[in-house]
N, C-alpha and C positions, 0 to 999 in steps of 0.2 A: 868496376872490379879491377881491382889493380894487381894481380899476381892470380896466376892460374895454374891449377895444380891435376895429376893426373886424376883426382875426383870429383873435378869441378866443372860443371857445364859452362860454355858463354854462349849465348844467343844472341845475335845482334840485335836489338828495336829493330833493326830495318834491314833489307838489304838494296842496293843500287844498281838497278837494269841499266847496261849498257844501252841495247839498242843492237845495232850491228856494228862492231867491230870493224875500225877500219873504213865507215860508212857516215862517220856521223854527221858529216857536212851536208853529205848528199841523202841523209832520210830524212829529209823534212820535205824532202820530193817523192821519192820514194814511197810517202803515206798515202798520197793522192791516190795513185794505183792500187795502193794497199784498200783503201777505204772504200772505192767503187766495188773493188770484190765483197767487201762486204757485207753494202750496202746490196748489192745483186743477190747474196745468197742469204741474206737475210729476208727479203721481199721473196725470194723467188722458194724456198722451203717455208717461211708460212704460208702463201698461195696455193705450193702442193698442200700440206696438211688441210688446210681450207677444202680444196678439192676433192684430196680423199675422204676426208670426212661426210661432201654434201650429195655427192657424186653416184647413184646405187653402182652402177655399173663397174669402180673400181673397188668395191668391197670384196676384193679378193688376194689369198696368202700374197701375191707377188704387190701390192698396193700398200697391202697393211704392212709388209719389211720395209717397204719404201718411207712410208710415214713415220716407224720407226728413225729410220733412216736419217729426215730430216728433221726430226727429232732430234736426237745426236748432233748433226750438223750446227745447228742451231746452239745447243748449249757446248757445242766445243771453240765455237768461234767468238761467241759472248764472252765465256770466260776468258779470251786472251787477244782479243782484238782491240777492243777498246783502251786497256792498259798501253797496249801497243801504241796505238796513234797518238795516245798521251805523251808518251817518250818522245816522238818522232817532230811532234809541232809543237809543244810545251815545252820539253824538259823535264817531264814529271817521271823521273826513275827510281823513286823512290817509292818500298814496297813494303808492308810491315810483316814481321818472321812469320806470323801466324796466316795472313792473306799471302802469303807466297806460298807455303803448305798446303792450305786450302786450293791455290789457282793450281798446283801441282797436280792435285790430288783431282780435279773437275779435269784437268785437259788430257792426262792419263788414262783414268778410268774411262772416259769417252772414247775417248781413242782407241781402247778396246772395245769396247761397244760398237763403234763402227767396223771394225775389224770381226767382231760376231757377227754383226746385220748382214755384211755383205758375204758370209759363211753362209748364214743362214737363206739369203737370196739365191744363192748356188746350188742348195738344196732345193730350193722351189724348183730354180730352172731344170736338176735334175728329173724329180718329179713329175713335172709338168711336159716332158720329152720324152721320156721310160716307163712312164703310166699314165699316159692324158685319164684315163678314165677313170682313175685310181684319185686324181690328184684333189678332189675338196675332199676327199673324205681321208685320206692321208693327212694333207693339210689343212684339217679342221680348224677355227677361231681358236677355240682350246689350247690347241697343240703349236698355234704360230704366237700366241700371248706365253705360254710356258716357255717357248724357246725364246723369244725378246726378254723374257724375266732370267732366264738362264744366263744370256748372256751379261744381263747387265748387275747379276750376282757376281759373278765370274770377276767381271774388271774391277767389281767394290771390293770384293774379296783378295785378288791378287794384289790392290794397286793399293790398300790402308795401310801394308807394312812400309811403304816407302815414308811415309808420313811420321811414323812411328820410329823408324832406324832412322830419319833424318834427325828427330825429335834427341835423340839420344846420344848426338855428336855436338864435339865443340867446334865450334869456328873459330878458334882463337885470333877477334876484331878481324878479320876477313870475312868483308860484304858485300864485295861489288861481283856483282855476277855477268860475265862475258857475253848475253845472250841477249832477246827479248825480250822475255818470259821466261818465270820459273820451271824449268825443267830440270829433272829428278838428275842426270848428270852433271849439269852445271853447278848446280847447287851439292851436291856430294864433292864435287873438286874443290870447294871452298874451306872445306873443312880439317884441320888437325887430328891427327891419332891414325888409328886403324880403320879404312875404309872398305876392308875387304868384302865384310857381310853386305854393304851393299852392294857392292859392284857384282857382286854374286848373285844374290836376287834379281838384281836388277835386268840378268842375264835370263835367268831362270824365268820372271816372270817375260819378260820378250819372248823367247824363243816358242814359251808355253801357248801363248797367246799365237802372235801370228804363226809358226812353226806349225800349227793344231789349225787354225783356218788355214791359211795358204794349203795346207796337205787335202785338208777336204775340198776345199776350192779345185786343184789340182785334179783327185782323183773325179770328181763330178764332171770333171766337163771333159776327161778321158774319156768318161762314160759316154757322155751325149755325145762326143764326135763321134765315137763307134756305130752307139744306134741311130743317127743322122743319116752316115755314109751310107747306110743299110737301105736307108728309104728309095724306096723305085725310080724316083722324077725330081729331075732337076730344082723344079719348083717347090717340092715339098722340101729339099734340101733346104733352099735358099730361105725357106719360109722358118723352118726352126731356125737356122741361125742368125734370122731378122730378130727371133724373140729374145735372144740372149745377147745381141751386138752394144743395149744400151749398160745391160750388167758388166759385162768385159770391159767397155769403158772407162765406168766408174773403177771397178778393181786397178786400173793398173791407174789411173792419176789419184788412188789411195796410196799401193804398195810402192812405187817407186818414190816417190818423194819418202815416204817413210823406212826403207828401207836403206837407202841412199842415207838418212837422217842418221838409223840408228848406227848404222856401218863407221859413217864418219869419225861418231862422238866415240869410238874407241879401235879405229885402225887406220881411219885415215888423216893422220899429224902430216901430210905432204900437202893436203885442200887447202887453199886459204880459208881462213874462220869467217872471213865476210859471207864466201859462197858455201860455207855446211849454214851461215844460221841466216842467208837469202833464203836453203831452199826448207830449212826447219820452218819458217814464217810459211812458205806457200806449203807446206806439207798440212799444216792447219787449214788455210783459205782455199787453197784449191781443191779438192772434191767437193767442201760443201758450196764452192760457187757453179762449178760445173755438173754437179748433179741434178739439181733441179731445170738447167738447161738442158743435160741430155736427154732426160724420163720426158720434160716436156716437150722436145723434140719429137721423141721416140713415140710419143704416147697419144693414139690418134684420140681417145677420149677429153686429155688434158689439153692437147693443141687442139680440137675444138670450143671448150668452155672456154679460154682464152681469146680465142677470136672472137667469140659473144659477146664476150666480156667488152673488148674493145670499140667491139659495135656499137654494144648500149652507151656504151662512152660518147661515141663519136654520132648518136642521134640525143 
């Protein structure tokens, strides 16, 4: 195409992942670590699913968000890890328009999906602390597959326009995108014309999303520290907030990296771009590698089959 006009689309064939910015010498070391997280939380959420699955005993609402859980984990880090190490020990930064769209559209929409689950785990915990007696029949099968289906309506539903408003902009032959992965910012700054609609959405569907969990996350556990403190004995204290110490966990090595992420890519132009798109990379790979460590930690069911597990190995 050789002249572009204000009614004329260009789409690149392709566009070209950096990497990290400012790093490129040094991430082909950098992958190493990159790729044990991985490899850890690859092995370490299908052995949870495995477990919950085989397991009677964790057939319950706070198991099945978990499975959920690593569910998501799982296809948010597939879709953009492997690309990743590509770049990092090959050279392969080369993405075609359609599979950047698509890789967009998978690591988003999951990313609210995680962002729902661990909502939705917050609710368990509330329930399970304000109505022990209440709580399977509150949180019936029914009612914890409706809310996982809800949420992950939610994120298809908020996160298709990105796909769509990106669809409808020109790049005028600007393809190299400054990141490691197709992200819905990075790839809107590449673009010619008016970019407002999305940076608009793009705000709308963030805020909608985490804004709406973080606030129930928030108000839940207002709640359970109130009826905690209430409790008569020391013990009983310690014991509820043993059940919730492995949820808390996981939330904040979700929301700070991502929060830190989203903040950067429009207020913080003072950060160097190596260290917003270091901690963009582990805002992907870290909860799904430390999740399955901490529930397994946490989880006298799971840290038993585990050590059977090793047994049978080891006879």
């Amino acid at each position: 195409m050789s002249s572009l006009n204000s009614t004329t689309l260009y789409h690149p064939p392709a566009f070209l992942l950096v990497g990290i910015p400012g790093l490129e010498k040094e991430q082909f070391w950098i992958a190493f670590p990159f790729s044990m997280m991985y490899a850890i939380a690859v092995l370490g959420n299908i052995t949870l699913l495995v477990f919950i699955k085989t397991e009677p005993s964790l057939h319950e609402p706070m198991y099945f968000f978990l499975a959920m859980l690593s569910f998501t984990d799982l296809v948010l880090t597939t879709s953009s890890v492997p690309k990743m190490l590509s770049i990092f020990w090959l050279g392969s930064r080369e993405i075609g328009f359609v599979s950047c769209l698509t890789q967009l559209f998978f690591i988003h929409t999951f990313s609210s999906l995680e962002s729902g689950v661990l909502m939705a785990m917050a609710l368990d915990r509330y329930v399970a602390i304000c109505y022990p007696l209440r709580h399977s029949t509150i949180l019936s099968v029914p009612v914890v597959v409706t809310l996982g289906s809800l949420v992950l309506v939610r994120g298809v539903v908020l996160v298709s326009p990105f796909c769509f408003l990106l669809h409808r902009l020109s790049f005028c032959q600007q393809n190299v995108i400054s990141h490691a992965y197709c992200e819905h910012m990075a790839v809107v700054k590449l673009a010619c014309g008016d970019t407002r609609i999305n940076v608009i959405y793009g705000l709308f569907a963030a805020f909608l999303v985490v804004g709406f969990d973080m606030i129930l996350i928030f108000v839940s556990y207002i709640t359970i520290l109130q009826v905690v403190m209430r409790l008569p004995s020391t013990e009983a204290r310690l014991k509820a907030f043993s059940t919730c110490a492995s949820h808390v966990s996981v939330i904040l090595a979700f929301y700070i990296p991502a929060l830190f992420t989203f903040l950067t890519h429009r207020f913080g132009h003072s950060i160097p771009h190596h260290v917003h798109i270091m901690v963009a990379c582990l805002y992907l790979l870290l909860p799904s590698t430390l999740n399955p460590i901490i529930y397994g930690v946490r989880t006298k069911q799971i840290r038993d089959r585990v050590v059977l597990l090793f047994q049978h190995k080891a006879t």
